[in-house]
C-alpha positions as CSV (number, residue, x, y, z in Angstrom):
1,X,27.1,-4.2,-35.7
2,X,25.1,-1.3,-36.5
3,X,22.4,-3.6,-38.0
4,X,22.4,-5.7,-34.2
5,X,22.0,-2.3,-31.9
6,X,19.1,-0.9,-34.2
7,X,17.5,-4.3,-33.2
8,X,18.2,-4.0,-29.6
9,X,17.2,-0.5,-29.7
10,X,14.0,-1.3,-31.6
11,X,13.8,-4.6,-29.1
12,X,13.7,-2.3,-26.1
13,X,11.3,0.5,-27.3
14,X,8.5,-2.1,-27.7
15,X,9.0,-4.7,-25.6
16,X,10.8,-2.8,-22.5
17,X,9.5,-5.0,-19.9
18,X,10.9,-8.3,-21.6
19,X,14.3,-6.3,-22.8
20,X,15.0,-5.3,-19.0
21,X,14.0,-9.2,-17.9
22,X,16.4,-10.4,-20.3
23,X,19.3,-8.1,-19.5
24,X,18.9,-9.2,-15.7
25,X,19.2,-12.9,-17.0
26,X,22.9,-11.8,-18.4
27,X,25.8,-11.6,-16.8
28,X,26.2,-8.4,-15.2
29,X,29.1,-6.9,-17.2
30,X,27.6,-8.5,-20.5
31,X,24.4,-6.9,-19.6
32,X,26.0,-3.3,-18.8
33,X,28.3,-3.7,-21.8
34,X,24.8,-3.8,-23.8
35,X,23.6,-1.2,-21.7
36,X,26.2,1.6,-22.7
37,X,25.7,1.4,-26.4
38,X,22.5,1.7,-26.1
39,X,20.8,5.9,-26.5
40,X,19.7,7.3,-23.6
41,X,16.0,7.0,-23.9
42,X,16.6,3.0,-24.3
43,X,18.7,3.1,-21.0
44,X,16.0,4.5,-19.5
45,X,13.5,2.6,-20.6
46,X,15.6,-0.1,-19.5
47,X,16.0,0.4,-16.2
48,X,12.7,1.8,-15.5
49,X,11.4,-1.7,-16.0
50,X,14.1,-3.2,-13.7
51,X,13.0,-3.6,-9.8
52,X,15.7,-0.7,-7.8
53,X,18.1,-3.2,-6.8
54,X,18.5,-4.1,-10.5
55,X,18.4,-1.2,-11.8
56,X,21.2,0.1,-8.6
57,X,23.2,-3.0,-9.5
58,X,23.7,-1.7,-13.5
59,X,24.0,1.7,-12.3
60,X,27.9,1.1,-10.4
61,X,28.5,-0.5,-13.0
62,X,28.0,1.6,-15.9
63,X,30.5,4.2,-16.7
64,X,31.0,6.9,-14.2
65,X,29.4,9.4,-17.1
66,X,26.8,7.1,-18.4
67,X,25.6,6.7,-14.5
68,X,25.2,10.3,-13.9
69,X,23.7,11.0,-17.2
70,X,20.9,8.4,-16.4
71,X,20.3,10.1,-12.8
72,X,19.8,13.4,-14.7
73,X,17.2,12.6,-17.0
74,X,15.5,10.4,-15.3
75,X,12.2,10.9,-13.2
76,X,13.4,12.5,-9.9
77,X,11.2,9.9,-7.7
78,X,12.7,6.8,-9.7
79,X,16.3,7.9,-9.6
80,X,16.0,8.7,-5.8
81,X,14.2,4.7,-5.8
82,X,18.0,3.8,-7.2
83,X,20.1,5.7,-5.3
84,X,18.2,4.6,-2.2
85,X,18.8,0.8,-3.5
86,X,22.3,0.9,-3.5
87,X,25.2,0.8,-0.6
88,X,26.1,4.8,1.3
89,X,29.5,4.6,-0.3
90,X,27.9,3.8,-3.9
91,X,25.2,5.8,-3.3
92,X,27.8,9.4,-2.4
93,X,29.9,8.2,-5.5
94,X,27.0,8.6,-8.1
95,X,26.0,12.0,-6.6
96,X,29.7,13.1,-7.0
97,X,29.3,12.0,-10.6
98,X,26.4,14.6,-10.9
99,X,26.5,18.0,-11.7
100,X,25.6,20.3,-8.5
101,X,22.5,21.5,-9.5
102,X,20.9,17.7,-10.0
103,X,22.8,16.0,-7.3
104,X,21.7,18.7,-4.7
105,X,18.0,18.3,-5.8
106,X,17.7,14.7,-5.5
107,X,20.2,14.8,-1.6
108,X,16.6,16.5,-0.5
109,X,14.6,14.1,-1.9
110,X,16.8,11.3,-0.2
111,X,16.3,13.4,2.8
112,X,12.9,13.2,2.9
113,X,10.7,10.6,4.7
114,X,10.2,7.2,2.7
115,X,6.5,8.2,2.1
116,X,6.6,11.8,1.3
117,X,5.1,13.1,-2.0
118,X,8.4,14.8,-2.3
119,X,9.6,11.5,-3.2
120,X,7.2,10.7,-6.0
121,X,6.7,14.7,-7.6
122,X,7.6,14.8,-10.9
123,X,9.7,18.8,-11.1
124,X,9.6,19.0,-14.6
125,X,6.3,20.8,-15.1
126,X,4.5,22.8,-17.9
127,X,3.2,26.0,-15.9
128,X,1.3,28.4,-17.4
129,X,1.2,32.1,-16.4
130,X,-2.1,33.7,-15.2
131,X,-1.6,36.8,-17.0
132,X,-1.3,34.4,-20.7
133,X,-4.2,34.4,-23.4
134,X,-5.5,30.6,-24.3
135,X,-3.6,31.3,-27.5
136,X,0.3,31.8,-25.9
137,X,-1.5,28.6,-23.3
138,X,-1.6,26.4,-26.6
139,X,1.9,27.5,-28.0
140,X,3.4,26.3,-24.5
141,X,1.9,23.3,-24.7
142,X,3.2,22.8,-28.6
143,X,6.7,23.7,-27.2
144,X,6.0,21.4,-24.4
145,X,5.3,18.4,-27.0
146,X,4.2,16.2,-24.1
147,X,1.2,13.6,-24.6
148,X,0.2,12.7,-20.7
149,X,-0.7,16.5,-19.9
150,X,-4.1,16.9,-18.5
151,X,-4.3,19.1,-15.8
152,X,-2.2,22.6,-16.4
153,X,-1.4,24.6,-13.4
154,X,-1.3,28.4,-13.3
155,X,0.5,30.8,-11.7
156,X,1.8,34.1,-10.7
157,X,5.0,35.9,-11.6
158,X,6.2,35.1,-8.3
159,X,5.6,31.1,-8.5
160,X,2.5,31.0,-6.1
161,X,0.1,28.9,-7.5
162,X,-3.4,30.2,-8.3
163,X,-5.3,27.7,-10.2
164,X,-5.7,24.9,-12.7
165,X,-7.0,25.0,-16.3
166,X,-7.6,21.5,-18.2
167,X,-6.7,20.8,-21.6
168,X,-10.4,20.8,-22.9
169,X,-11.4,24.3,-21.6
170,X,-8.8,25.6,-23.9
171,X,-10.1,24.4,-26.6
172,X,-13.7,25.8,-26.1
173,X,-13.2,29.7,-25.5
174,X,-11.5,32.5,-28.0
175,X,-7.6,32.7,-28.2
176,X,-7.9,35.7,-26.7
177,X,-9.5,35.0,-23.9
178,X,-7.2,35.1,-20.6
179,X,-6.5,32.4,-18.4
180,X,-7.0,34.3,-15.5
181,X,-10.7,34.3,-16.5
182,X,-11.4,30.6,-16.9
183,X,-8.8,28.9,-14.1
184,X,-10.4,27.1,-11.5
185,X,-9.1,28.6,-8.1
186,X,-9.7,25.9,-5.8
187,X,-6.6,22.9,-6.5
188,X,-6.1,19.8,-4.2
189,X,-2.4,20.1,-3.7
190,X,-0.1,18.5,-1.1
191,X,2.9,19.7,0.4
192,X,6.3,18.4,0.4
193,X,6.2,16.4,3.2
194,X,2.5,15.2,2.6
195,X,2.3,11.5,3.7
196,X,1.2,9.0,0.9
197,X,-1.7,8.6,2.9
198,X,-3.1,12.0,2.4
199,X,-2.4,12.2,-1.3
200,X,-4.8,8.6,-1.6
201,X,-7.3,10.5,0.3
202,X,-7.2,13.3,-2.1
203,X,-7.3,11.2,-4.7
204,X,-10.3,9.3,-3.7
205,X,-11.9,12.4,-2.9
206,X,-11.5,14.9,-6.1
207,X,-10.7,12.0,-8.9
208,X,-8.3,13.9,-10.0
209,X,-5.3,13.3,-12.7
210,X,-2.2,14.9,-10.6
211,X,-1.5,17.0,-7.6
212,X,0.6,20.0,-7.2
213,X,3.1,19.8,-4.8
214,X,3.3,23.0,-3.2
215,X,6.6,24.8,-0.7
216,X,5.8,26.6,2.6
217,X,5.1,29.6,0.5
218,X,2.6,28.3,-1.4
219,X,5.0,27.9,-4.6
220,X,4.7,25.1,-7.3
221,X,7.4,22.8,-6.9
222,X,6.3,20.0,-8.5
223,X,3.3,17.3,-9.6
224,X,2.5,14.1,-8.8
225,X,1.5,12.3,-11.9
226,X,-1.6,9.9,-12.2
227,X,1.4,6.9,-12.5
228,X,2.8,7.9,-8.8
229,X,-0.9,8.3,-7.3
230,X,-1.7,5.0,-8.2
231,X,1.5,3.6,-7.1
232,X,1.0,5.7,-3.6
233,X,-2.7,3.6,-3.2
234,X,-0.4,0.5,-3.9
235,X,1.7,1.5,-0.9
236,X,-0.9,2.0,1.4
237,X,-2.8,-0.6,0.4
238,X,0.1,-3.2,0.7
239,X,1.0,-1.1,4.1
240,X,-2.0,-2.1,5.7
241,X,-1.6,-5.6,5.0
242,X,1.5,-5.7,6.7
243,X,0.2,-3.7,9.9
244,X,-2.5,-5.4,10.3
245,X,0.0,-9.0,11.2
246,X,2.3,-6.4,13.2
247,X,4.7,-5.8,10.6
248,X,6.5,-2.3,9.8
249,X,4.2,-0.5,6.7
250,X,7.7,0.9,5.4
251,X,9.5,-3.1,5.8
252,X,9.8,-4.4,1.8
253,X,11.1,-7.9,0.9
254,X,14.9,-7.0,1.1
255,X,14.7,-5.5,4.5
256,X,17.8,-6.1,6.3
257,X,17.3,-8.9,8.4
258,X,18.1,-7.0,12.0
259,X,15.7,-4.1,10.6
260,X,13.0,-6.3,10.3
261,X,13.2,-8.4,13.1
262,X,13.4,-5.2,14.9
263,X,9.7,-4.3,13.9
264,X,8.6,-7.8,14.0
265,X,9.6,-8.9,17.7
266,X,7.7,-6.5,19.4
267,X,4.1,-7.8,17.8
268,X,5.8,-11.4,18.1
269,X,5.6,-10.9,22.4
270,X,2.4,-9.6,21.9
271,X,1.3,-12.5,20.3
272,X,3.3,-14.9,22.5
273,X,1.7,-13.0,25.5
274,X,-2.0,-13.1,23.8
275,X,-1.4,-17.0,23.5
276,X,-0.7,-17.4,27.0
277,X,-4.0,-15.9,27.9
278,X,-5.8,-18.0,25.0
279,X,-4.2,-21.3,26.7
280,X,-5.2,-20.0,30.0
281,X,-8.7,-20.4,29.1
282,X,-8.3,-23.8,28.4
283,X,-6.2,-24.5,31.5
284,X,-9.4,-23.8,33.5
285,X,-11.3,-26.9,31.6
286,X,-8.0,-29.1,32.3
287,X,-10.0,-31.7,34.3
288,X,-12.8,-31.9,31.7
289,X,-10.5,-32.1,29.0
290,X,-8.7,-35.2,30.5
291,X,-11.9,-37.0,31.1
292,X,-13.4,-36.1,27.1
293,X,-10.2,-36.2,25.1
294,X,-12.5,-35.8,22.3
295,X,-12.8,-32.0,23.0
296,X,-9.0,-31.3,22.6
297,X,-9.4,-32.9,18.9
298,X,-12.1,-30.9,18.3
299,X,-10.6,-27.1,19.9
300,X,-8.7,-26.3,16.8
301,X,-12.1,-26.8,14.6
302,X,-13.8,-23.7,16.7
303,X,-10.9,-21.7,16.8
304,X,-10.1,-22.1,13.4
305,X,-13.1,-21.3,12.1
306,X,-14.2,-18.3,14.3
307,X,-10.5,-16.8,13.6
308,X,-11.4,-17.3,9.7
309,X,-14.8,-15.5,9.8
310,X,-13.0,-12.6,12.4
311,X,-10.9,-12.1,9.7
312,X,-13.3,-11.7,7.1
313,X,-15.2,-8.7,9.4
314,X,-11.9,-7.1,10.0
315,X,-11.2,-7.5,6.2
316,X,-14.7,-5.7,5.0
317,X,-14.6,-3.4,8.2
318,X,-11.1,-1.9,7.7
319,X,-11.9,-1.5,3.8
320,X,-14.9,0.2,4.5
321,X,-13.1,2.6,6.8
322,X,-10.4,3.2,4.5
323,X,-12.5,4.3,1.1
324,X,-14.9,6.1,3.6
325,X,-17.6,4.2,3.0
326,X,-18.4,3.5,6.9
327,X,-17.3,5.7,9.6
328,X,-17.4,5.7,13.1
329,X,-21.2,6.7,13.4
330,X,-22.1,3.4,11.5
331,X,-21.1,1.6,14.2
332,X,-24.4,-0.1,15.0
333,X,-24.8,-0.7,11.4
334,X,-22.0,-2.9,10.9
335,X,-22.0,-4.5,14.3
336,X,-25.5,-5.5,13.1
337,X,-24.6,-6.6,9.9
338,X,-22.1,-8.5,11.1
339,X,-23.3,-10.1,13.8
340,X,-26.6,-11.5,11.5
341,X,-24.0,-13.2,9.6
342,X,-22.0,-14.9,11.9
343,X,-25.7,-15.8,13.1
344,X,-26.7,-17.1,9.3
345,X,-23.2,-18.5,8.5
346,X,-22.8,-20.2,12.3
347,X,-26.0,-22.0,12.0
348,X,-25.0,-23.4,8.6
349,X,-21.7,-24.2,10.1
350,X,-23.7,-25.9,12.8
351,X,-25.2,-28.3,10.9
352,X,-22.5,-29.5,9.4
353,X,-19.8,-29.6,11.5
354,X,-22.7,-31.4,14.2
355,X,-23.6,-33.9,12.1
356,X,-19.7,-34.7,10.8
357,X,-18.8,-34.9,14.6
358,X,-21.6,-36.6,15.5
359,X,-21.0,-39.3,12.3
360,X,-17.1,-39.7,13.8
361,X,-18.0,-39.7,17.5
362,X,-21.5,-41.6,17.8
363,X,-22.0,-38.8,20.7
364,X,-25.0,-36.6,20.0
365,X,-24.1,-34.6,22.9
366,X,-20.9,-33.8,21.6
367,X,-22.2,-33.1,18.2
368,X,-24.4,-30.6,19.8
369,X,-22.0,-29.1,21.9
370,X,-19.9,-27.8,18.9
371,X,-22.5,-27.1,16.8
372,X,-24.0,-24.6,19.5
373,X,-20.4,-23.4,20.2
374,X,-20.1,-23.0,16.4
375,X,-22.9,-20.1,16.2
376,X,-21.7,-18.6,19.6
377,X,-17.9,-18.1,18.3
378,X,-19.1,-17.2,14.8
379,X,-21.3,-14.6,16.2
380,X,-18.1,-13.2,18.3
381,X,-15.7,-13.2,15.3
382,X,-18.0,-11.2,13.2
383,X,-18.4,-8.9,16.2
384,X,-14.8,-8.3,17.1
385,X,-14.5,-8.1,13.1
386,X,-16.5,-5.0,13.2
387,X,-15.7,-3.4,16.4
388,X,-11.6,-3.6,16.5
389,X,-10.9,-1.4,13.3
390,X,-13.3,1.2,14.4
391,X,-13.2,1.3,18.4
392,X,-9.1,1.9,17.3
393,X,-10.4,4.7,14.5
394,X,-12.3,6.2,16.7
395,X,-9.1,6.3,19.4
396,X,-7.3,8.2,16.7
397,X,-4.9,4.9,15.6
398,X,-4.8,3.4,12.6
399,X,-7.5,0.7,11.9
400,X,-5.3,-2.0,10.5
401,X,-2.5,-1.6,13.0
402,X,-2.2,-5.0,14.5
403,X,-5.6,-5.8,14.3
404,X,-5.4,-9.7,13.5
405,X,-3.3,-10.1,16.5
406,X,-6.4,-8.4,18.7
407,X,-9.0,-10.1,16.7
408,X,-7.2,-13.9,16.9
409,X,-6.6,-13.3,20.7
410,X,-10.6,-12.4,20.7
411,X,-12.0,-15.4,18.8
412,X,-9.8,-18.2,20.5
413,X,-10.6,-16.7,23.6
414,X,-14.3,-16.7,22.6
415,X,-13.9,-20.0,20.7
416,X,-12.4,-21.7,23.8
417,X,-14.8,-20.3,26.3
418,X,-17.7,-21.2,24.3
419,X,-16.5,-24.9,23.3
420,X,-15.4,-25.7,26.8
421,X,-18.2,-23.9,28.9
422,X,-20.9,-25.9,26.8
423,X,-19.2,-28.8,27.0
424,X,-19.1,-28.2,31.1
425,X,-22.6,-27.4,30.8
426,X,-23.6,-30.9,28.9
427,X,-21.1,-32.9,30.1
428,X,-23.6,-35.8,31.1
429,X,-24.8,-35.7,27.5
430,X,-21.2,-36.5,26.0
């Protein structure tokens, strides 16, 4: 028996990942059976590498002690993930479990908003004082025995924080020398209630390791670690994916249904209403449309297209906003850029959807028609592309907010116009 947890233990120390994907496969009181024998740093490891529900589910169902024990030691933003995953009752019995001090800590995290840096700080932190020589510096980081530390933040006797000093500079001036002396004053640091947004910002902007966390008073409360920064630009980044189709940035995969409906239907009727205008459009070309069936075949070809090559714009557009590579003043830049483009890539379009139309129709008007209507709705997208994202930065919203459903109205409305007012125009050539 001894021989078979040494293995596990072993099993889970190198391969964690795999050891938490096989523990999910088991049957849950087989799984926290295996769970309980197993040290504390292998529980962690364990669940660490589970997704929060899983990790949520094992946790009411470990032993009351084993539970609470895990919610101590663990990394405050990862056990507040847990806690958050499981049911209000559950959730109220594991912080009873606790002992005061930890269980009061993490009820402020949970208090917090979903995307504060509060929620991903790490609290256990090596702080140096200002008054220290390099040589007490390097005995606290012996003491500290940790392997990720980088970036080593000073401060005063009363907490404040007053500057950072990196691992390296220690090494290159006399034992003597005091910190005070070689600390860099100037820190990026974020508060507790600092959105995920601004620490990304930061973070693009200083390249740094970690970020204080600082209180109203300017005291060091915590760091967020290089693992939680690049989880935070994971966030946004999967954020703005979802607002840009109208969905909720803080709406995840096991969102209860009513939840996510709730931010969903609102950008569904805008949609629905966007539609109606789009089929408006091609109301007005009813009596052409019944005369050349041919051109309600061929609608879905122009809209489809322009809506693809929109998206593309809004795609490069919004990134370009986001990692500050454009701003507002660029306007004119990117308009250009993206209107030569849809110019470039609608005249290649042209000339082979015209022909292919023309090859399936025997109507060289009508091949014409939508190869000119091509370069016209291409030329659109890319504009709408370009101006949406930054016409709503420069209103002070966010650029991906809903855009798709502003850009899709845009193009088929464009599409349609185009297609149809051509078609109008040419209609003895069809």
């Amino acid at each position: 028996m001894q021989l078979a947890q040494a293995l596990i233990e072993r099993y889970v120390d190198r391969y964690p990942g795999e050891a938490a994907r096989s523990l999910i496969d088991l049957a849950i009181q087989e799984a926290v059976k295996l769970v309980a024998a197993m040290p504390l740093k292998a529980q962690l490891l364990s669940l660490e590498n589970m997704s929060p529900p899983d990790a949520s589910r094992m946790l009411v169902n470990l032993p009351a002690e084993t539970a609470a024990h895990l919610l101590e030691y663990a990394p405050p933003y990862m056990a507040v993930e847990w806690l958050f995953a499981t049911g209000a009752e559950q959730r109220h019995m594991l912080l009873q479990g606790m002992s005061a001090g930890h269980s009061s800590d993490l009820e402020k995290l949970l208090n917090l908003p979903d995307d504060a840096a509060g929620r991903l700080m790490d609290r256990e932190v090596t702080v140096l004082q200002i008054d220290m020589t390099v040589f007490q510096a390097l005995e606290r980081l012996r003491e500290a025995r940790s392997e990720s530390l980088r970036s080593l933040y000073v401060v005063d006797r009363s907490g404040e924080l007053r500057g950072v000093v990196h691992v390296q500079d220690l090494a290159l001036v006399p034992r003597d020398e005091k910190l005070s002396n070689i600390l860099c004053p100037e820190v990026p640091s974020v508060g507790i209630e600092s959105e995920q947004a601004q620490l990304v910002a930061l973070l693009e902007r200083h390249r740094t390791d970690s970020l204080p966390v600082l209180s109203a008073g300017n005291k060091l409360v915590g760091v967020v670690r290089h693992d939680q920064l690049f989880e935070a630009i994971e966030d946004v980044a999967t954020a703005d994916l979802q607002t840009m189709v109208g969905v909720r940035a803080d709406e995840s995969a096991l969102t209860p249904p009513l939840e996510a409906v709730r931010g969903r239907l609102p950008w569904l009727h805008v949609n629905l209403a966007t539609a109606f205008v789009a089929s408006g459009v091609v109301a007005l070309f009813e009596d052409l449309i019944a005369q050349f069936t041919a051109l309600a075949i061929l609608l879905p070809i122009v809209a489809g297209q322009s809506g693809n090559a929109g998206s593309q714009a809004l795609a490069v557009t919004i990134r370009g906003l986001a990692l500050g590579e454009v701003g507002v003043r660029q306007w004119s830049r990117v308009l250009g850029k993206e209107v030569g483009v849809g110019i470039l890539n609608g005249v290649a379009l042209a000339v082979t959807c015209g022909l292919g139309v023309y090859l399936w129709s025997g109507s060289m008007g009508l091949g014409m028609v939508i190869a000119l209507a091509m370069v016209v709705s291409m030329v659109v997208a890319g504009v709408f592309g370009a101006v949406v994202p930054i016409v709503m930065q420069r209103l002070g919203q966010d650029p991906a907010v809903a855009s798709s459903i502003i850009l899709t109205t845009g193009t088929d409305v464009a599409g349609f116009l185009a297609f149809l007012g051509l078609a109008l125009a040419f209609s003895s050539l069809l």
